[in-house]
N, CA, C and O atoms as CSV, one atom per row, in Angstrom:
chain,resi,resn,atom,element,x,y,z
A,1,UNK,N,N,0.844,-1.164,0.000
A,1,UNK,CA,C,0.000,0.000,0.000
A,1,UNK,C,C,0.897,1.237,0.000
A,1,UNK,O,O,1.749,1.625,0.799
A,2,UNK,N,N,0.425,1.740,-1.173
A,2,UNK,CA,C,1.208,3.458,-1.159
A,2,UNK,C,C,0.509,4.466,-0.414
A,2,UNK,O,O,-0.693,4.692,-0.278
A,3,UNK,N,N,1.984,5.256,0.233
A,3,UNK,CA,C,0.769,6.792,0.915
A,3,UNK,C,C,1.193,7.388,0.236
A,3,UNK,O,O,2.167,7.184,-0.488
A,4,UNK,N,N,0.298,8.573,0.369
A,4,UNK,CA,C,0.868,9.549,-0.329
A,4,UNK,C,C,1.015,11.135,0.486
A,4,UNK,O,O,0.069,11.733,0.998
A,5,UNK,N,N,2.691,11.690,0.440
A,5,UNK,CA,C,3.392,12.560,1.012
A,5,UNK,C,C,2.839,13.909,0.880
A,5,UNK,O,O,2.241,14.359,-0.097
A,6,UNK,N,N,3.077,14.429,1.849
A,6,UNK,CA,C,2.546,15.986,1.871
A,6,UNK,C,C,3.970,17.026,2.107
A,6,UNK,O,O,4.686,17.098,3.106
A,7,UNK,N,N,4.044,17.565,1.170
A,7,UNK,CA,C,5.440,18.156,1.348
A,7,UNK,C,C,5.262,19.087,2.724
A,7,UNK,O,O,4.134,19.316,3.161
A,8,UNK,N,N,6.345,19.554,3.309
A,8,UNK,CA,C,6.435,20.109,4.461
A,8,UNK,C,C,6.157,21.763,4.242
A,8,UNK,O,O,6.978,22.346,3.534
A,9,UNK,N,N,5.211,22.431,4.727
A,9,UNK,CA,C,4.888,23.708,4.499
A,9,UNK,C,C,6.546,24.621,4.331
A,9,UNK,O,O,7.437,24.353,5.137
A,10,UNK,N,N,6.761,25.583,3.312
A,10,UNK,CA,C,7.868,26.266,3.204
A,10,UNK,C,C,8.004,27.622,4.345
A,10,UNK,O,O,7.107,28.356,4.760
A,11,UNK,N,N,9.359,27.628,4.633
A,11,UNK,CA,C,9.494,28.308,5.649
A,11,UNK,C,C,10.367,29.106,5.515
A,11,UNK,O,O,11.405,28.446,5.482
A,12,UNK,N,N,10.678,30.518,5.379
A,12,UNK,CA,C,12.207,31.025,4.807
A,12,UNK,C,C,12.588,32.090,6.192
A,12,UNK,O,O,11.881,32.669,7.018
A,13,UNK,N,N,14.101,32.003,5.953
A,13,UNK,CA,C,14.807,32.436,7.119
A,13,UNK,C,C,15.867,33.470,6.006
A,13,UNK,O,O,16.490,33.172,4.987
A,14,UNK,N,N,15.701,34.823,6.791
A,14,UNK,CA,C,16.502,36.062,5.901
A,14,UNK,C,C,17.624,35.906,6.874
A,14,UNK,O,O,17.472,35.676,8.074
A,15,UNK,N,N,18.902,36.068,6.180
A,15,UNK,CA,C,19.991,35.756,6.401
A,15,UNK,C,C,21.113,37.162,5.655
A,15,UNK,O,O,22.024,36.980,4.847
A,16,UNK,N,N,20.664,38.502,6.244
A,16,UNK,CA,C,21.251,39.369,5.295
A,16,UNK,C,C,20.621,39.510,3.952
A,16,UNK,O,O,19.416,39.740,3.852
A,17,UNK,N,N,21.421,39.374,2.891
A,17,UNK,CA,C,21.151,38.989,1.709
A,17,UNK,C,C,21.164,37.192,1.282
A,17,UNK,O,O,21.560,36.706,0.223
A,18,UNK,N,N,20.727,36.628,2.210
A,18,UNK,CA,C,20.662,35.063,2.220
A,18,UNK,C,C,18.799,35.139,2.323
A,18,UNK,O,O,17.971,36.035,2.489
A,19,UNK,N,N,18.770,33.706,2.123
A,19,UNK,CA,C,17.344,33.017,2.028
A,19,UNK,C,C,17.501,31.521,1.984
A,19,UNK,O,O,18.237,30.776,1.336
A,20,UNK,N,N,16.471,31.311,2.980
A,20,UNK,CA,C,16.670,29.801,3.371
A,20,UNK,C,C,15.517,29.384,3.037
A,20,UNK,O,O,14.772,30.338,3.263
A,21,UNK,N,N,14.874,28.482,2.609
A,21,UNK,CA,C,13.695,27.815,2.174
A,21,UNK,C,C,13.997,26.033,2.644
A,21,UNK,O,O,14.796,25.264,2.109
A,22,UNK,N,N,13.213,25.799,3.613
A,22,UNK,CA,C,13.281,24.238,4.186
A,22,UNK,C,C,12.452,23.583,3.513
A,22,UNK,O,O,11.994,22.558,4.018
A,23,UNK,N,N,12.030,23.990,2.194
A,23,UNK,CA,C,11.265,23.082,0.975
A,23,UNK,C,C,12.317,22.383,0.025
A,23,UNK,O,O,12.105,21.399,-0.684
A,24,UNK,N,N,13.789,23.273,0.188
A,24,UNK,CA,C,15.118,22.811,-0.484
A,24,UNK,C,C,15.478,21.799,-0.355
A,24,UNK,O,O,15.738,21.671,0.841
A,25,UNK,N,N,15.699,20.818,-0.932
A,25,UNK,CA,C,16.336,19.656,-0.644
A,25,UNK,C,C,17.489,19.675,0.373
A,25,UNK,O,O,18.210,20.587,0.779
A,26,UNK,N,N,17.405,18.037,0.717
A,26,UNK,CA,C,18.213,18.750,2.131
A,26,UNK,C,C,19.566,17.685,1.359
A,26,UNK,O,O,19.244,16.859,0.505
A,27,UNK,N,N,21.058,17.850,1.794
A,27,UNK,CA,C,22.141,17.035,1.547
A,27,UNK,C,C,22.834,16.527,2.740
A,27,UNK,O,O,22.812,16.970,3.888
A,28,UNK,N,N,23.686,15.132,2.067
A,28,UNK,CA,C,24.279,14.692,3.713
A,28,UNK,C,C,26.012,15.834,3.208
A,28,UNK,O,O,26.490,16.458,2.261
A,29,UNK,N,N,26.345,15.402,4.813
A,29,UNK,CA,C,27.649,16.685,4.972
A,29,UNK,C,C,28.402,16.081,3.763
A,29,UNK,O,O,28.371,17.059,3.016
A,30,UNK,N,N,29.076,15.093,3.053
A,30,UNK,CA,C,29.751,15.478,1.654
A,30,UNK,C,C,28.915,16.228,0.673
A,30,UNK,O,O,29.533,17.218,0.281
A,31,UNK,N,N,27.834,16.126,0.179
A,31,UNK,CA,C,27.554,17.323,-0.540
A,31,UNK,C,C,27.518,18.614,-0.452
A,31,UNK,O,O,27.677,19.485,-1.307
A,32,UNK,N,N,27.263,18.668,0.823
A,32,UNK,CA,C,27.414,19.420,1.369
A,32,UNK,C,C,28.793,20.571,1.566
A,32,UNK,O,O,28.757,21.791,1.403
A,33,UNK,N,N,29.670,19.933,1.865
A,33,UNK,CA,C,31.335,20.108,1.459
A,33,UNK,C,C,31.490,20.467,0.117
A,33,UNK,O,O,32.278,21.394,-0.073
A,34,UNK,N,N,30.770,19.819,-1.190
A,34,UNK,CA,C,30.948,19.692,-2.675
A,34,UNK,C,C,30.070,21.058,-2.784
A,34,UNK,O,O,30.235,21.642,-3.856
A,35,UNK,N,N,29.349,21.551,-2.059
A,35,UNK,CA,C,28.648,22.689,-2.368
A,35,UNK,C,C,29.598,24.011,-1.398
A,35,UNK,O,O,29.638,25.123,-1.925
A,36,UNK,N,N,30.057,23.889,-0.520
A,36,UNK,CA,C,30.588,24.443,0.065
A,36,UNK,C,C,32.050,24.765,-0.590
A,36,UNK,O,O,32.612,25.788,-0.199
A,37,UNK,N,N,32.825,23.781,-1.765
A,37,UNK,CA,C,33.496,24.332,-2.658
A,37,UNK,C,C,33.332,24.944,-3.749
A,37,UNK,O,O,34.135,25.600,-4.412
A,38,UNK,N,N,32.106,24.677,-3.940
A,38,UNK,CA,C,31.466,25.471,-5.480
A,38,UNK,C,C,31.030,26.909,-4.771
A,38,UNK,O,O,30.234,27.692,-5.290
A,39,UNK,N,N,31.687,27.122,-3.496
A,39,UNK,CA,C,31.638,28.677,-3.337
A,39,UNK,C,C,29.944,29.109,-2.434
A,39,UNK,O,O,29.391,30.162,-2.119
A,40,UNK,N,N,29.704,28.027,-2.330
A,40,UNK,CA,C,27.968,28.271,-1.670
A,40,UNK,C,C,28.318,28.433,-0.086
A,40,UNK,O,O,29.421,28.344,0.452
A,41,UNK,N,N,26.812,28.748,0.605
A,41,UNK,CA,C,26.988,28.874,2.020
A,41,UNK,C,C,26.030,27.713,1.821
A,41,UNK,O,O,25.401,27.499,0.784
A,42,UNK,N,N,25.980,26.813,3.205
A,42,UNK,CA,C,25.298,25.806,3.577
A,42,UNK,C,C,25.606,25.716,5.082
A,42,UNK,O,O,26.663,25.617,5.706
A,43,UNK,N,N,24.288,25.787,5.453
A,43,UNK,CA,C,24.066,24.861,6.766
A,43,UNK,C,C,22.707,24.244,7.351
A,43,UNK,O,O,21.679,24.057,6.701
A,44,UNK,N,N,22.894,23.984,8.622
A,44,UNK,CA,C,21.968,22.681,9.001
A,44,UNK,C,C,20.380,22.772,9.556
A,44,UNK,O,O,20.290,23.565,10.493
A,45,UNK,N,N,19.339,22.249,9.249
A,45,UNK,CA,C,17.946,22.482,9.482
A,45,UNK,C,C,18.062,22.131,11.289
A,45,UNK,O,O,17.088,22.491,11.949
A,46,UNK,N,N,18.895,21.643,11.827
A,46,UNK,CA,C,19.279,21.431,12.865
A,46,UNK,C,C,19.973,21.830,14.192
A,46,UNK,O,O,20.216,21.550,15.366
A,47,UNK,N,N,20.110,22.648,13.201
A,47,UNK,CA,C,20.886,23.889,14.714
A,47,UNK,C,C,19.935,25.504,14.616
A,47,UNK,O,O,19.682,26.217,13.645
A,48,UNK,N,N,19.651,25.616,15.817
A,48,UNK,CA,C,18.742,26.289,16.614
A,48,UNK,C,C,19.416,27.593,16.169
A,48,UNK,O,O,18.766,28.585,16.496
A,49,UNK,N,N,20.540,27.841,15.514
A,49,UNK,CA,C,20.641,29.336,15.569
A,49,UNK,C,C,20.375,29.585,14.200
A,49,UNK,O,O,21.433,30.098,13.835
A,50,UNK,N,N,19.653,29.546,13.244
A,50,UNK,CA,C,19.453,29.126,11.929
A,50,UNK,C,C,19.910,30.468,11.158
A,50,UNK,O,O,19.498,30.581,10.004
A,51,UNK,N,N,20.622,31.369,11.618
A,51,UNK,CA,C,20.855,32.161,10.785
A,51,UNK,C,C,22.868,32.443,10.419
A,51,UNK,O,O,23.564,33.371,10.008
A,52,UNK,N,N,23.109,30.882,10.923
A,52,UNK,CA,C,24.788,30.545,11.016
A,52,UNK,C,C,24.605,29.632,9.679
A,52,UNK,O,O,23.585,28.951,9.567
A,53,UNK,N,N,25.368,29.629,8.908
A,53,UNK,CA,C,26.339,28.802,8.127
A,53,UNK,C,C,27.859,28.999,7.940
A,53,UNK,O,O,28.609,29.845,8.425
A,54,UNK,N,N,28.158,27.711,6.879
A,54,UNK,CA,C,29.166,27.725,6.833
A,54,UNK,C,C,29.579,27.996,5.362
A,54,UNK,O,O,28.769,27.977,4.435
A,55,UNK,N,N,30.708,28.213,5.242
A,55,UNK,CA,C,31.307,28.917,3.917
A,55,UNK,C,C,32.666,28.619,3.370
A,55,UNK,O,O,33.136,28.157,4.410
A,56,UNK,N,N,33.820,28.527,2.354
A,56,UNK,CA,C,34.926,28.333,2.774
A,56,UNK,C,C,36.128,30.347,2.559
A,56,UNK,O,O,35.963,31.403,1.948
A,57,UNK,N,N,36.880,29.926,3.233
A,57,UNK,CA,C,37.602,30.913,2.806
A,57,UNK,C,C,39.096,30.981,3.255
A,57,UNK,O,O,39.650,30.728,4.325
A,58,UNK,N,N,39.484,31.360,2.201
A,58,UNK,CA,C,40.799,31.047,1.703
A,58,UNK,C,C,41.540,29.770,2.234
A,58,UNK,O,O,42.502,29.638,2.991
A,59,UNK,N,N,40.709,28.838,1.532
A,59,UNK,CA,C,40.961,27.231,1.780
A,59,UNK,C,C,40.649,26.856,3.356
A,59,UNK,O,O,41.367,25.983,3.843
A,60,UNK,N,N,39.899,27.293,3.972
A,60,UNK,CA,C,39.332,27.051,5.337
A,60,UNK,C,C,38.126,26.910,5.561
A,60,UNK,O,O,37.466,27.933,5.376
A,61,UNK,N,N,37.364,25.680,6.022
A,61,UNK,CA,C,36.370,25.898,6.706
A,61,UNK,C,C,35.739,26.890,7.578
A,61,UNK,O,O,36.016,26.363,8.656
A,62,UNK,N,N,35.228,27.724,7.820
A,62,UNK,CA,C,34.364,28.683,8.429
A,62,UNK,C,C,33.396,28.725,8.699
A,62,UNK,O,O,32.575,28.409,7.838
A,63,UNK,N,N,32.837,29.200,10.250
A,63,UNK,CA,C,30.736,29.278,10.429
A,63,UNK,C,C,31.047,30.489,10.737
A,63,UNK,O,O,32.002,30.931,11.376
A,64,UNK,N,N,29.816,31.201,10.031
A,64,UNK,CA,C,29.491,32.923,10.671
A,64,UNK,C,C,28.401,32.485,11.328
A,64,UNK,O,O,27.710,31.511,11.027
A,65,UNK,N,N,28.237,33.361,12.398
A,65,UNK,CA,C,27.620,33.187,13.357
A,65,UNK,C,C,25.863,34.098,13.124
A,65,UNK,O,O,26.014,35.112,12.443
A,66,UNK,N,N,24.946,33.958,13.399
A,66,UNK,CA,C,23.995,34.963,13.553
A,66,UNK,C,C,24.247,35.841,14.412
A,66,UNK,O,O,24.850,35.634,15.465
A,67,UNK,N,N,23.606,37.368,13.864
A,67,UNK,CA,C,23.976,38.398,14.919
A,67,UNK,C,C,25.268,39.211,14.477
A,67,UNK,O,O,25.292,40.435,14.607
A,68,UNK,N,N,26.340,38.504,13.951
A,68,UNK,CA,C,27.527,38.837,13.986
A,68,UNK,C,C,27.824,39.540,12.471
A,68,UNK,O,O,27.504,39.109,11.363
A,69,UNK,N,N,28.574,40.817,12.839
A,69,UNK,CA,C,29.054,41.148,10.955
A,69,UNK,C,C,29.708,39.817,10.579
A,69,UNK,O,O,30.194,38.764,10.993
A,70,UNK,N,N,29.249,40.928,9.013
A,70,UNK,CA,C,29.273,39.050,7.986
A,70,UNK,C,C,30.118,38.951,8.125
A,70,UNK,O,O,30.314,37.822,8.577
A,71,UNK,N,N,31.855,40.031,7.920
A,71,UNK,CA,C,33.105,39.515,8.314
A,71,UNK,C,C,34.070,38.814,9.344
A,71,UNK,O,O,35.257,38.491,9.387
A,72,UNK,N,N,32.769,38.730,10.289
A,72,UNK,CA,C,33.233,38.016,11.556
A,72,UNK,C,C,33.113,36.385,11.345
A,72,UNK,O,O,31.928,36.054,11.302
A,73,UNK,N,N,34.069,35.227,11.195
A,73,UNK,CA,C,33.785,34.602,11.335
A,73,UNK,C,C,34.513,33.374,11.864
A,73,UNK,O,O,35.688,33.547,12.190
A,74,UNK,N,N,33.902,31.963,12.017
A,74,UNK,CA,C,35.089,31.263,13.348
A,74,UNK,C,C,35.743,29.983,12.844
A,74,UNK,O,O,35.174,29.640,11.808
A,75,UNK,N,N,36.624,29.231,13.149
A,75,UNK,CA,C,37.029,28.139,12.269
A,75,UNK,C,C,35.627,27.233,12.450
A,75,UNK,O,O,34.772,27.709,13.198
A,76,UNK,N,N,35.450,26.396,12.024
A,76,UNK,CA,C,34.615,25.329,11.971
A,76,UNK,C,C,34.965,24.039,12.057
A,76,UNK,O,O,35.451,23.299,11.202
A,77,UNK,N,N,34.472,23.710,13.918
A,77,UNK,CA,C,35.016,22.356,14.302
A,77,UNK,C,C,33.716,21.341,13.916
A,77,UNK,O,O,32.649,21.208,14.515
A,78,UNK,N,N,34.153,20.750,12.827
A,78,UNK,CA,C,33.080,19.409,12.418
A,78,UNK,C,C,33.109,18.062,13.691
A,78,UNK,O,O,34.079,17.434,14.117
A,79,UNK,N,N,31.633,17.952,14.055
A,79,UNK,CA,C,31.824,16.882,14.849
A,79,UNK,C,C,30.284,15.978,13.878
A,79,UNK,O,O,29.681,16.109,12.813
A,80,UNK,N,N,30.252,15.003,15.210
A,80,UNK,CA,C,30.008,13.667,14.869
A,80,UNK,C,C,28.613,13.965,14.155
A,80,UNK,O,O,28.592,13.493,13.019
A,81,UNK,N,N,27.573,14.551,14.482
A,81,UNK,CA,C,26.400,15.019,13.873
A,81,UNK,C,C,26.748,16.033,12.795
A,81,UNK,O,O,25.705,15.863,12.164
A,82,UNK,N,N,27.385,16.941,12.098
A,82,UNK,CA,C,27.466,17.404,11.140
A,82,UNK,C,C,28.473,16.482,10.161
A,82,UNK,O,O,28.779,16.815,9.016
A,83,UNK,N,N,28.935,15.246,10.841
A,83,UNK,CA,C,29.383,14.141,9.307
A,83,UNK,C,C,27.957,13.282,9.439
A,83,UNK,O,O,27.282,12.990,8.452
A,84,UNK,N,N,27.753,13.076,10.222
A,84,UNK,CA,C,26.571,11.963,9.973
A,84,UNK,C,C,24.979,12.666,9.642
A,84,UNK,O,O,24.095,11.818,9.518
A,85,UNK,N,N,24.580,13.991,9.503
A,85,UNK,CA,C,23.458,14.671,9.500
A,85,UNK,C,C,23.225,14.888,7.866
A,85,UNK,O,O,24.159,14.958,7.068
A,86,UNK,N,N,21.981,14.971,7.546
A,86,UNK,CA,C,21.523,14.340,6.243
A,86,UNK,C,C,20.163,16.088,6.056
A,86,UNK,O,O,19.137,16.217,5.389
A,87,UNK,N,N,20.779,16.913,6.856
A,87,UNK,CA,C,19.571,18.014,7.147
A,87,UNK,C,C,20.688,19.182,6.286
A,87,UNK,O,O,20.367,20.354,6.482
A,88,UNK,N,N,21.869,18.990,5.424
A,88,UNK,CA,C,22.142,20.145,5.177
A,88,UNK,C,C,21.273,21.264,4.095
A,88,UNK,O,O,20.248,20.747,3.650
A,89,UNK,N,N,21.467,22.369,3.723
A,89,UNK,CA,C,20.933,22.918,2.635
A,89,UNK,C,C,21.371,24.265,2.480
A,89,UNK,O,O,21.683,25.048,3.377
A,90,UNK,N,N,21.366,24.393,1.637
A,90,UNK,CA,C,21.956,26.127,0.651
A,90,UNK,C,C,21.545,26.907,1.205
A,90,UNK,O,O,20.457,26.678,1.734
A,91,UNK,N,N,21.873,27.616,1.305
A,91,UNK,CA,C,21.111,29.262,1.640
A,91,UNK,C,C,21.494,30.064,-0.048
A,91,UNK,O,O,22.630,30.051,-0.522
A,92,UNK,N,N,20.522,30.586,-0.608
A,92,UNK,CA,C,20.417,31.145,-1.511
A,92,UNK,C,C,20.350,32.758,-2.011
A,92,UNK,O,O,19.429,33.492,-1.650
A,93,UNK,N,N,20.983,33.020,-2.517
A,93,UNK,CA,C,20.898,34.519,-2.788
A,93,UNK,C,C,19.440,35.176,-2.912
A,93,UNK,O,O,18.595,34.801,-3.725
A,94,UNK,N,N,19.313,35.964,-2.205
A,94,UNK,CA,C,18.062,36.632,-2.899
A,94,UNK,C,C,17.911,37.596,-4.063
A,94,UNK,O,O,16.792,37.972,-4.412
């Protein structure tokens, strides 16, 4: 027996000149990484401060923080839930 899915109502989070839409497909952390070299910001439907991602710069991992100028930002210690978490997604230009 098939059900049939109800997509999850869309929800967007302003991020500066960012936009988050949780209708986006979500990626596990290597695509995530693969998007994060193609120059994108990405982060997680999972962390409570939803207006942090991560970015790279000048060959470094980085999270800016919410709240914080955009130029502020901190190394990025990957732990066990951001390799194993399957909730990543883009934040998109507006």
């Amino acid at each position: 027996m098939s059900k049939s899915l109800t997509p999850p109502p869309t929800t967007t989070i302003s991020v500066k000149s960012l936009e988050l839409s949780t209708s986006s497909a979500t990626m596990t952390f290597h695509q995530a990484i693969d998007a994060i070299v193609d120059n994108k910001k990405v982060t997680k439907l999972e962390w409570a401060d939803r207006g942090s991602y991560c970015l790279l710069v000048n060959g470094i991992l980085q999270l800016h923080k919410k709240g914080e100028p955009a130029e502020t930002l901190h190394p990025w210690i990957i732990n066990d839930g951001d390799l194993m978490g399957t909730d990543w997604v883009e934040l998109q230009n507006k």
